[in-house]
N, C-alpha and C positions, 0 to 999 in steps of 0.2 A: 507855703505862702499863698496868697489871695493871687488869684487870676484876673486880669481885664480881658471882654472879649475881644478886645479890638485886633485887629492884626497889622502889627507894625512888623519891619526888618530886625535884623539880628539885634538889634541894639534895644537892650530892655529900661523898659523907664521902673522906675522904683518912687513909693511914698514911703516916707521910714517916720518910725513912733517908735521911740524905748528900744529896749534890747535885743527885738527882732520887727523884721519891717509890718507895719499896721495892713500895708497895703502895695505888695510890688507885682512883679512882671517875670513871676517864678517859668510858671508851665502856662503861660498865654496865648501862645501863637495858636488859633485856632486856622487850618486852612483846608477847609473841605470837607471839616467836622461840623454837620449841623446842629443849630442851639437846639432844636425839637428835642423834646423827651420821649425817649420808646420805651414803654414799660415792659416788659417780661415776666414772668413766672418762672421761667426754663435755667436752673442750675448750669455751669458751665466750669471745668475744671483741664484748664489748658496748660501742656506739657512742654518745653519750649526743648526736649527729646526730638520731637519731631518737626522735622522740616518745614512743614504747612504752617507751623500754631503761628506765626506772626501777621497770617493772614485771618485771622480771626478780631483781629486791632485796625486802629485806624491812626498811621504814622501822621502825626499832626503837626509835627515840625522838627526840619532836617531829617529828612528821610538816608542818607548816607549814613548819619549817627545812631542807625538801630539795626540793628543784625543778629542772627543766630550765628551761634560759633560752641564746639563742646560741650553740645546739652543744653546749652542758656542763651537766653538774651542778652545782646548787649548792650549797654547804652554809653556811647561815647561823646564825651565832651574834649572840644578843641576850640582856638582862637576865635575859630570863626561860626560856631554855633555849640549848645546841646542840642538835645532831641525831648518828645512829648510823643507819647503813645496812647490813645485813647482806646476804652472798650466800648462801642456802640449801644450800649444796650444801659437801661436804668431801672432799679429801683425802687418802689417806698420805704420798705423795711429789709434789708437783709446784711449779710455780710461778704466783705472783699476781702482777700491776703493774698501774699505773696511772698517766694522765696526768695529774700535780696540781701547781697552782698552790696554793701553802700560804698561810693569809690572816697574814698580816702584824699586829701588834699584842699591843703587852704582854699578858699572862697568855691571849693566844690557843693555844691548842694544836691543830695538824689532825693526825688521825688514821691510817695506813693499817696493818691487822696481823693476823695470823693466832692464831687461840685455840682451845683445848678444851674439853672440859665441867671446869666445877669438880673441885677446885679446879686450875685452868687451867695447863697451858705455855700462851704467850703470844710471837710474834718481832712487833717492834714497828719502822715508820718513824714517829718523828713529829717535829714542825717544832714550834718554839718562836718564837713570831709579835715576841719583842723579839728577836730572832735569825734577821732574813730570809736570812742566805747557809752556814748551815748545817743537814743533816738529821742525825736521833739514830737512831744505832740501839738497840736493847736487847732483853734476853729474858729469860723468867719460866721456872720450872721446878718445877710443882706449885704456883706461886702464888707461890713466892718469886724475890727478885734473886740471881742469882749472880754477874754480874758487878758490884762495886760502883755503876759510872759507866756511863753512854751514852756510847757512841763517835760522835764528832762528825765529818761529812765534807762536803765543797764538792762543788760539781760537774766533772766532770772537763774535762781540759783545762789551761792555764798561764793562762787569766783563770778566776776562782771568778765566777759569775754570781747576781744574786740573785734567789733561791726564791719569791719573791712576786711579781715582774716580768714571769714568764714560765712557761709550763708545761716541766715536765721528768719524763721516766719513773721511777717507781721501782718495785725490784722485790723481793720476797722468794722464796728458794727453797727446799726443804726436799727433799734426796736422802738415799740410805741413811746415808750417810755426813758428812753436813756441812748448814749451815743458810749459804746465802748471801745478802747484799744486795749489790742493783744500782742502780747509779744511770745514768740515758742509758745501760744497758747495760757499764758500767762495773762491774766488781768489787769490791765497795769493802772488806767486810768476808768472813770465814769462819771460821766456829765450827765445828771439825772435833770428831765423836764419838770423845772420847778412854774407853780401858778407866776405870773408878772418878771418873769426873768427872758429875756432874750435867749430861742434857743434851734440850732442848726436846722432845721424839721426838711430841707430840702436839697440837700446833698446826695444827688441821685446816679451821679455816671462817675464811671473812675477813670483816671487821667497818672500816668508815671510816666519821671525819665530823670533826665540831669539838666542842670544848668549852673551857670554861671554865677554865683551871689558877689561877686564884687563890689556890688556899689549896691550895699544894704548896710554902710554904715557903721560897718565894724560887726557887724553881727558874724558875717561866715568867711570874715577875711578878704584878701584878696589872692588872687589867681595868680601862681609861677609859672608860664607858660612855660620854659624851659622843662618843668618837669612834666610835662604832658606828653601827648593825651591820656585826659582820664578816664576811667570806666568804672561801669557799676553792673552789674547783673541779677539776671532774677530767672531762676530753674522753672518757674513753676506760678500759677496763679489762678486763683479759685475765685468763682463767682457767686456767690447763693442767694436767691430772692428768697422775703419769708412772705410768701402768699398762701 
């Protein structure tokens, strides 16, 4: 989902269009994350094995809701917030992945996606927790949706396996020429740069966690607090500029 930069309290405002929101308040709280872009060259392939690797992000909201715990990250969602994990570094051309276990549960939404300064391109993975066996893709273009719908895909292979059962890679990638996602290394989607078509060209820093979709309007449900907290995880997450 589309980010505002603004930083408001727990309480997410949402703009809803069709079947997933055109424009809400997914992974927005920006607090101490600056909008400057820092560009890099320097590859980076962080282990969430070790102790340190959550010092390598920048906890950008609810800091109690991101913790290492058996090898992984975690990202916990509860009444009173999710969490938003930024990587400090951006950008022109390269690719992001991540090994994520998506948490499961109506109006749960996990996060993985690439974004700009305001007002934002945005290429988006995200998992819809009453829909454990498929991930969404989507993309912003100055803030807006251009493609009506998320494009919705299983994991590859002739069994569809489910997204909350088990960790699985995904990946975003962003060349001169085209925006793709990957899943387990899989092709799943490509948005090629066509002449006079609107298209993401500045989706630069990456940005994960969880949050709340409740009030998107029937898209990710609503939230059973009773069954919580929920969690989502990710082992591992790879950086790659293409300079």
């Amino acid at each position: 989902m589309h980010y505002s930069i603004s930083a408001f309290a727990c309480v997410l405002c949402f703009t809803i269009t069709g079947a997933a929101p055109a424009s809400t308040g997914s992974l927005n709280i920006r607090q101490g994350v600056s909008s400057a872009q820092t560009f890099t060259c320097q590859s980076s392939f962080i282990d969430f094995s070790d102790p340190a690797a959550l010092s390598n992000f920048v906890v950008d909201w609810c800091p109690q809701n991101t913790y290492q715990e058996n090898g992984s990250l975690v990202w916990r969602l509860t009444s009173e917030c999710g969490t938003t994990i930024v990587y400090p570094w951006d950008f022109h051309y390269g690719r992001i992945e991540g090994r994520i276990r998506m948490a499961p549960g109506s109006g749960v939404v996990t996060s993985l996606l690439l974004a700009g300064p305001a007002p934002s391109d945005e290429l988006d993975w995200e998992w819809v927790g009453k829909d454990t066996w498929t991930a969404q893709s989507m993309y912003f273009v100055k803030g807006q949706r251009v493609d009506p719908n998320a494009q919705y895909f299983h994991t590859p292979g002739n069994t569809a396996q489910e997204m909350s059962a088990g960790f699985h890679n995904y990946a975003i990638e962003i060349t001169k020429n085209s925006i793709n996602w990957y899943i387990d290394n899989w092709l799943t989607r490509t948005l090629p740069k066509l002449d006079n078509v609107p298209f993401p060209s500045d989706a630069s820093r990456a940005r994960m966690g969880i949050w709340d979709g409740t009030q998107t309007s029937g898209w990710a449900g609503a939230v059973d607090w009773s069954q919580g907290p929920f969690t989502a995880e990710m082992q591992w997450f790879n950086f790659t500029p293409y300079c």
